[in-house]
N, C-alpha and C positions, 0 to 999 in steps of 0.2 A: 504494500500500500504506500501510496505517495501523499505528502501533506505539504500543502506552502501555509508558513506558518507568520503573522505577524509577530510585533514586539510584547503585544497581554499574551502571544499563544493561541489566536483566532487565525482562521481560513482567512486570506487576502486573495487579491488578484482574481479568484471567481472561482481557483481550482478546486478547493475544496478537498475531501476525501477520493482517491483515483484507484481503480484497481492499477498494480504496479504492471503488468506487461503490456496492460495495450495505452497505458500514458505516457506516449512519450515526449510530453509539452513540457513536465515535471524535471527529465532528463536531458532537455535542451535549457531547459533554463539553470538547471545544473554546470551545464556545461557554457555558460553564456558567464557564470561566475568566475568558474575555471581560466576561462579563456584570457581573463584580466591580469593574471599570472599573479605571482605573491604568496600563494597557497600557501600554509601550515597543513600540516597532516598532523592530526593526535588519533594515533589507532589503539583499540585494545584488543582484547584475546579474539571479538570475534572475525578479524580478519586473518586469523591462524587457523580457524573452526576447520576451512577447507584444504588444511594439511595436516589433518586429521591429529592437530592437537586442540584437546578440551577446555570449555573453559566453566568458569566455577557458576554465573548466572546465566551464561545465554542457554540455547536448547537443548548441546550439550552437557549443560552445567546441572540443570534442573532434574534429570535422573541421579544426580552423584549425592553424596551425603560425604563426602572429605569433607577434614577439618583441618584449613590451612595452616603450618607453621608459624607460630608467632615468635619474634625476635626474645622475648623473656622465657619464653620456654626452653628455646634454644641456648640460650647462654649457661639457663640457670639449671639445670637437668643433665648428667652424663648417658641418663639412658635417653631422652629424647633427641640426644648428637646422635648415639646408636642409632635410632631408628631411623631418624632423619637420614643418615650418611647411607644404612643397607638399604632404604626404601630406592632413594636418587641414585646409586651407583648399578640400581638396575636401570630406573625408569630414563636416567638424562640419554640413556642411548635412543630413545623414543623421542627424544626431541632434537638428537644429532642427525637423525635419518631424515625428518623431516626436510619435505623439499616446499621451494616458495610456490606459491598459485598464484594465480589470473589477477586475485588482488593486491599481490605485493607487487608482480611485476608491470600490472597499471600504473600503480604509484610513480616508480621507478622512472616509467615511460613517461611520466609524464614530468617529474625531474628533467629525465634527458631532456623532453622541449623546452624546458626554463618556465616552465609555469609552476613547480612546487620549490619553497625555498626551504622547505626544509620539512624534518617529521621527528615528531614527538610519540616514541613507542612507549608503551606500559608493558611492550611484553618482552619475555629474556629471551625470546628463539633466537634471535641473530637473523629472521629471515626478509627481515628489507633488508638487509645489507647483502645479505646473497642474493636477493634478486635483482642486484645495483642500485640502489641508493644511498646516496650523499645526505652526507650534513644530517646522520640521524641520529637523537640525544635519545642514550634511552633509559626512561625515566628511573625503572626498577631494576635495572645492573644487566647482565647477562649470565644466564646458566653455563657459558664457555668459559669463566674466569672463579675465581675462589680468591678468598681474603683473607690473609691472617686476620686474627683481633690483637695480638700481641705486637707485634710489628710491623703490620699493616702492609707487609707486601702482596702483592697479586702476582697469581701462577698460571700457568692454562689447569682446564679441567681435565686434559687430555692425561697429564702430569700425575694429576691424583688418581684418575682412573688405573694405573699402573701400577700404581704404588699400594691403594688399594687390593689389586687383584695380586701385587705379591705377600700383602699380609694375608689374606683370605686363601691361601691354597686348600682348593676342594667345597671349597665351602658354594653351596647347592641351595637354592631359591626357585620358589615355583610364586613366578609375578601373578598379580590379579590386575584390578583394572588401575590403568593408570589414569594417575592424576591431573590437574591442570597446570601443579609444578613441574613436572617433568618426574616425580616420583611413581610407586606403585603399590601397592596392596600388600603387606607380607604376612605372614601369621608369627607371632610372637616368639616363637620357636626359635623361626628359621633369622630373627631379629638379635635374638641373645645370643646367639655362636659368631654375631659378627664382628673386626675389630677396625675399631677408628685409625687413622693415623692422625699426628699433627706437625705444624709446620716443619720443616726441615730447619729453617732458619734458626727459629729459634725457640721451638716445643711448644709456643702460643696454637691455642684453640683457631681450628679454620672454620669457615663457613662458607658457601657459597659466596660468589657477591651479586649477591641480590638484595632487593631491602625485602625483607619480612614483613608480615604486619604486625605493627605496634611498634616498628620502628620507621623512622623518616629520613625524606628524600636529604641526603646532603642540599645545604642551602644552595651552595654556587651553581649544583644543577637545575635547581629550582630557577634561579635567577636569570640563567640562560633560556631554559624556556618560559621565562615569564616575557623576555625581550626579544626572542623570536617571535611570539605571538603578537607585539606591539608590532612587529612589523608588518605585519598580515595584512593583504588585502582579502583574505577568506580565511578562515579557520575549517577545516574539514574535518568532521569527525567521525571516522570508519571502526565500524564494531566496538564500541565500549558502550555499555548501559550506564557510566559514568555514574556510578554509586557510588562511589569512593573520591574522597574531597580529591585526590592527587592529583586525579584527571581533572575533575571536574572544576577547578578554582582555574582553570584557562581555558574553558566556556565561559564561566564567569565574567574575566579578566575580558576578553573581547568583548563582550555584550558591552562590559559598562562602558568600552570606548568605542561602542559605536562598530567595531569589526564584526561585518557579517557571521554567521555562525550556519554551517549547512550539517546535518547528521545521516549517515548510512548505517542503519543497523538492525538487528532482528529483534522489533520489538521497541516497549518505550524506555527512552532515557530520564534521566534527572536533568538532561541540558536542553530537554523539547521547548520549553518556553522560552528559552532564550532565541532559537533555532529562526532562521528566515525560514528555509526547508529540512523537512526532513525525509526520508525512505527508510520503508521498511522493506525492506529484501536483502536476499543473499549478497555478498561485500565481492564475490566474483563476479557474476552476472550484471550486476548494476554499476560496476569500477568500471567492465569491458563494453558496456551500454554510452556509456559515461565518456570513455575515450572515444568512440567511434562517431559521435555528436558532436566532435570537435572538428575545427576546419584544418587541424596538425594529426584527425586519425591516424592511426597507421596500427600494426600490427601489436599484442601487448605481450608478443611472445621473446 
């Protein structure tokens, strides 16, 4: 479904509610925004949905019953590092495999034209940057790095996966479903025969570097994407239900200076009232609808 939406969050312009395939006035006036060039991208998990990673509220999310890590549990717990560390050192291979889709390499393509100046991800796949995209900040760390907390250097994850599999010899896991972190399902069992490592540096406690929840975004990255969004002639926002202030305070941030606000995602947001327009439809189909209503189409392969 397609909605042009005013500034209270009423139907303008006449469009009103549209069914989403056969409006494609909705996706030209999308693309009529686009064309002005300046774009921000802030995506969240649901434009990873279609490389078949989950995510915690969209359609995928709302069968799972996970309970995501939080930054105090993790610190303050040796058995929840355990579980934490055998759950991810199965699942993060399920978000190593993942390949980008139609709507990360829309984006991308349309970077290459100079019309996106940049993109703000909430999510740790690494997958705009593999599908070429520049200048991406990404807000909550990535799954491909790890952190000490003692000395604060950063490793690849590749690193620890290694290191990992030489303290574990033999040691046998049977995954269940994974998660939206990149984790997976273990039974307790197979959680207690596991063993952590820690930094090489200097024995300080690792962690992914990701932020947790209940922990926050370092300020300077914050700052950075508060002043890439001031430069915005559009703020686009692809897949996030934006329930969570992190995303959500740069929807905010444009509305109040007047920076257009457009949303593509399954279902409603916390940013709809801000929103000029919104879609509801898949972040493939409506990215590659989206580029092709442009007068720079071309292929989003």
């Amino acid at each position: 479904m397609a909605q042009a939406m005013g500034n209270g969050g009423g139907p303008v312009g006449g469009l009103g509610t549209l069914p989403w395939v056969s409006d494609s006035g909705a996706v030209e006036w999308l693309a009529d925004l686009v064309a002005d060039g300046d774009v921000v991208v802030l995506s969240g998990a649901g434009i990873s949905t279609e490389s078949g990673i989950p995510d915690y509220r969209g359609e995928t999310g709302r069968a799972r019953r996970a309970t995501p890590m939080t930054y105090q549990t993790f610190v303050g717990s040796v058995e929840a590092r355990r579980r934490y560390w055998a759950r991810s050192h199965l699942g993060w291979r399920h978000i190593v495999r993942a390949a980008p889709n139609d709507g990360h390499r829309v984006v991308a393509a349309l970077q290459g034209h100079g019309l996106v100046a940049g993109v703000i991800t909430q999510n740790v796949d690494g997958l705009h940057q593999a599908a070429g995209a520049r200048n991406v900040i990404e807000l909550h760390g990535s799954l491909d790095r790890v952190l000490c907390l003692g000395c604060g250097r950063r490793s690849s994850r590749e690193v620890l996966h290694r290191r990992l599999c030489a303290a574990n010899p033999g040691w046998e896991a049977r995954p269940g479903t994974i998660n939206p972190d990149g984790d997976v399902v273990l039974d307790d069992d197979e959680v207690a025969t596991f063993t952590v490592v820690d930094c090489e540096d200097c024995g300080g406690m690792l962690k992914p570097d990701v932020i947790f929840f209940g922990e926050n975004v370092p300020r300077p990255r914050v700052e950075r994407c508060y002043e890439l969004t001031e430069r915005a002639g559009l703020l686009l926002v692809l897949g996030s239900s934006l329930t969570v202030m992190s995303g959500y305070r740069f929807v905010r941030h444009a509305a109040e200076r007047g920076i257009p606000v457009a949303i593509i995602n399954r279902g409603a947001t916390r940013g709809d009232t801000h929103a000029l327009l919104t879609l509801d439809a898949p972040l493939g189909p409506a990215l590659t609808a989206l580029l092709s209503a442009l007068p720079v189409a071309t292929s989003a392969r």
